[in-house]
C-alpha positions in Angstrom: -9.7 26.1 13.9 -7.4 26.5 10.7 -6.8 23.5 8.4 -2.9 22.8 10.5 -4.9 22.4 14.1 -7.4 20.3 12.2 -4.1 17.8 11.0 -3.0 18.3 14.4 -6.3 16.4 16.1 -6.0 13.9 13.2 -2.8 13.4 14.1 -3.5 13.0 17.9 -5.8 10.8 17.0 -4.0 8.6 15.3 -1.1 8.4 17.6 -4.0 7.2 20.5 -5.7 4.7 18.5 -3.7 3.3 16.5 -0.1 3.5 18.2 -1.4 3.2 21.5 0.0 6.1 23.3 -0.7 9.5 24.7 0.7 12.5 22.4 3.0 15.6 23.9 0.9 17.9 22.1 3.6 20.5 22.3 5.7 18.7 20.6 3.4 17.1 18.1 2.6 20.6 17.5 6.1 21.0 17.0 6.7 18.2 14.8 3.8 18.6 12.4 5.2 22.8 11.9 8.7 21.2 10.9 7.2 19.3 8.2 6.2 22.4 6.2 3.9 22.2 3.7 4.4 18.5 3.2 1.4 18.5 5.5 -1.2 19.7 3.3 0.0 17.6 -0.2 -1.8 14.1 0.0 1.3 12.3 -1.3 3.9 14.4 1.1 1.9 14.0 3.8 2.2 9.6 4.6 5.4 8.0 4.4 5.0 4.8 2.2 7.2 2.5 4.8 6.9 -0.5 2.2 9.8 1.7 -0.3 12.5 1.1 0.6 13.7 4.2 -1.3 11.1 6.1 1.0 12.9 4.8 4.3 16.2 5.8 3.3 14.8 9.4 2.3 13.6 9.4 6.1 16.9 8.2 7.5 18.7 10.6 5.4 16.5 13.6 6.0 15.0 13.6 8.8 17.0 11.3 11.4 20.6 12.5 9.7 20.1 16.0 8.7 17.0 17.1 11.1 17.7 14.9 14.4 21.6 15.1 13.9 22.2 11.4 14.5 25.0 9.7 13.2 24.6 6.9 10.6 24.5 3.5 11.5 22.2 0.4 11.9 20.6 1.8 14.7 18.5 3.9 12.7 16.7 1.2 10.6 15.8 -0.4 13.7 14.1 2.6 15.1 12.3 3.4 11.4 11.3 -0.1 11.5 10.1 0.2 15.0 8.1 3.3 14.2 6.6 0.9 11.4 5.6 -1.5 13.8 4.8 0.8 16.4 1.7 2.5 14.1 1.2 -0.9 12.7 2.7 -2.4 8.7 -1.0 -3.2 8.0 -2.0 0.8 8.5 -1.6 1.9 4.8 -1.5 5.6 5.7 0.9 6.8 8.1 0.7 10.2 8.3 4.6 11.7 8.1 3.8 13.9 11.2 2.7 11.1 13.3 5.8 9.1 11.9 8.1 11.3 12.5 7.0 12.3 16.2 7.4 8.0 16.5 11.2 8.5 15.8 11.7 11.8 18.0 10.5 9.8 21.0 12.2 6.9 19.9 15.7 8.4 19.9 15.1 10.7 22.7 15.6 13.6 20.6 12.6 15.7 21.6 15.3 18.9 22.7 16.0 19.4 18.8 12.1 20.9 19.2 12.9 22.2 22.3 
């Protein structure tokens, strides 16, 4: 098992345990690829969801540019939902987890289709 399948369980794991539901491992799969290399860098990897500069980098990239959604106030709520979702006390929240939180959240799992 290479060091991305490894990240993969951890990531699985995390999405049962802490945020209380069962993964699409297809698509977490999916997910964790489209984060590149961010993945294996220990500051790239978690999304520091008390920045606010952080949040807007995720709105930005990843819900504007990758998910193709149009701005609006819409998408705080679902960042902030993904924040509650794998709990505001859980210090690391793994970008690949977080990000899979806001593909299911906004029903966008066909852009990894």
């Amino acid at each position: 098992m290479g060091k991305r399948d490894e990240l993969i369980e951890k990531y699985a794991e995390d999405l049962k345990e802490k945020c209380g539901m069962s993964p699409d491992m297809d698509l977490l799969t999916k997910v964790t690829i489209g984060c590149g290399p961010s993945i294996y860098d220990d500051d790239a990897s978690t999304v520091a969801s008390s920045q606010e500069s952080e949040l807007e980098t995720v709105k930005e990239n990843f819900l504007m540019k990758k998910l193709g959604l149009p701005d609006g106030p819409e998408l705080m709520a679902g960042i902030e939902k993904a924040v509650e979702t794998y709990g505001k006390s859980e210090r690391n929240k793994y970008r690949a987890v977080f990000y899979y939180l806001l593909v299911k959240h906004f029903g966008k799992e066909s852009v990894y289709g």
